[in-house]
C-alpha positions as CSV (number, residue, x, y, z in Angstrom):
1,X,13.2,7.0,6.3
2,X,14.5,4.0,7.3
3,X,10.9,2.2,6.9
4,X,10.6,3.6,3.4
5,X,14.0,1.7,2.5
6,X,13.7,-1.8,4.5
7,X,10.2,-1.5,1.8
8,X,11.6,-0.7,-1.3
9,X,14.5,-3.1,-0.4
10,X,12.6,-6.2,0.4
11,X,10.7,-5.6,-2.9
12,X,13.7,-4.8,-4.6
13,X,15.6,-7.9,-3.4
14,X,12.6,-10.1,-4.0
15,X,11.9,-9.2,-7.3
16,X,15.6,-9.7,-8.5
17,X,15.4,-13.1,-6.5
18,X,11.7,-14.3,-8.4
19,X,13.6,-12.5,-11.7
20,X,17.2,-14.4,-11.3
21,X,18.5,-11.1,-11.3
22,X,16.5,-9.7,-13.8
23,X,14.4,-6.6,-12.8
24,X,12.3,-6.9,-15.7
25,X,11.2,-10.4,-15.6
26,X,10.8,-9.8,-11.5
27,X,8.4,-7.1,-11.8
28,X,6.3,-9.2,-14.3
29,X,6.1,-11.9,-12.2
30,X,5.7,-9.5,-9.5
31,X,3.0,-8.2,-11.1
32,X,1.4,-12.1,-11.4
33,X,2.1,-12.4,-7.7
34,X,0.2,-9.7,-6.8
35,X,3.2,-7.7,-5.2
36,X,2.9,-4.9,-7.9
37,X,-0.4,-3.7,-7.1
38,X,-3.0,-0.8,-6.0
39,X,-6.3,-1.0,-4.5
40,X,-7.7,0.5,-7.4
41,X,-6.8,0.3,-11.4
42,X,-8.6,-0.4,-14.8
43,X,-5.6,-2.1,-15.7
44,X,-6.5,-5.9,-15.6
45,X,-3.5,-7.4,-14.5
46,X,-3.6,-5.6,-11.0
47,X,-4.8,-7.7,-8.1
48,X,-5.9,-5.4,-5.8
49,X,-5.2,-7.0,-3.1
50,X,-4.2,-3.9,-0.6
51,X,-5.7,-1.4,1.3
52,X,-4.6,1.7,1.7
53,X,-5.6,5.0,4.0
54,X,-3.8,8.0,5.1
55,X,-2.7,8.4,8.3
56,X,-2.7,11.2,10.8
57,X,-0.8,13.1,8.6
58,X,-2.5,12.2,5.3
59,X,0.3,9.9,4.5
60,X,-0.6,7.6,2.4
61,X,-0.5,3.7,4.2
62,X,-0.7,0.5,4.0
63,X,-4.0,-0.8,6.0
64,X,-3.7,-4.3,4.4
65,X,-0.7,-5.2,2.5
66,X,-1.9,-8.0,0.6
67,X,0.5,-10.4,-0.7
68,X,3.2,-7.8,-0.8
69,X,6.5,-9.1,0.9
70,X,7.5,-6.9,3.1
71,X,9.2,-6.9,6.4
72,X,6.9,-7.4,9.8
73,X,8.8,-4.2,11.0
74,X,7.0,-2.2,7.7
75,X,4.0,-3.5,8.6
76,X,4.1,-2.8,11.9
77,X,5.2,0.8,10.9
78,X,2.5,1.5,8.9
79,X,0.0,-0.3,11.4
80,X,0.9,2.5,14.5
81,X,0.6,5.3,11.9
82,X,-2.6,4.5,11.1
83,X,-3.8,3.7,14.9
84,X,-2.5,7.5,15.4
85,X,-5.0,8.8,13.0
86,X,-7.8,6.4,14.9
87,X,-7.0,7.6,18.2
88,X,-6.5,11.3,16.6
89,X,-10.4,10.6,15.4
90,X,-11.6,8.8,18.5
91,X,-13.1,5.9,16.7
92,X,-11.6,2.3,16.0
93,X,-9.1,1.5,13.5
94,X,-11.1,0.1,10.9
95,X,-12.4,-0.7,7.4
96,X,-14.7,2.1,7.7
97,X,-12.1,4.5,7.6
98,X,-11.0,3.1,4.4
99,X,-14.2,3.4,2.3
100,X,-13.9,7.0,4.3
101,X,-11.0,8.0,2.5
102,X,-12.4,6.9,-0.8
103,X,-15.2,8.5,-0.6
104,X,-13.6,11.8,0.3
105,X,-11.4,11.1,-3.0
106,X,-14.3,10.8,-5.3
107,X,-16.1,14.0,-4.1
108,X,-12.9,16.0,-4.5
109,X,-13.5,18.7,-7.4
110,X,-12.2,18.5,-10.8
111,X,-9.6,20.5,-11.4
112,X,-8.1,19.2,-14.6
113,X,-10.4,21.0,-17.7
């Protein structure tokens, strides 16, 4: 847990700091800086300037984090999580294993009617 809050507090404090202590005006411009973002999204304002996988434990993680400002200890975090699942696999930690993940995703069946 203590990852999960040094990352929501360095985007917390950052967007209150671009937002002069507005939250609303931070995320907006957090939004423009390409810290509010997902690797994939019709929306056209997102960036998508991250990568995400799931680790060992199909957590989801961050493989590249973009322009996000988080803490090197986060990304370090999410870095050995993700070299668990590679060594877990026997293969490299790699970009591979991210198109892997997405095309497991859009083969999964429809359950929504």
């Amino acid at each position: 847990m203590k990852y999960l809050e040094l990352e929501v507090r360095a985007m917390m404090e950052k967007h209150l700091e671009i937002g002069n202590g507005d939250i609303a005006v931070g995320l907006c411009k957090g939004v423009d800086a390409g810290w509010i973002t997902t690797m994939i999204s019709p929306w056209k304002y997102n960036k998508g300037n991250i990568l995400l996988m799931r680790d060992a434990e199909n957590a989801v993680r961050y493989y590249d984090t973009g322009d996000m400002p988080l803490p090197k200890e986060v990304k370090e975090y999410h870095l050995e999580k993700l070299q668990s699942r590679a060594k877990k696999e026997g293969r490299p930690l790699s970009f591979d294993m991210v198109v892997a993940d997405l095309q497991y995703a859009s083969r999964l069946p429809n359950v929504i009617k």
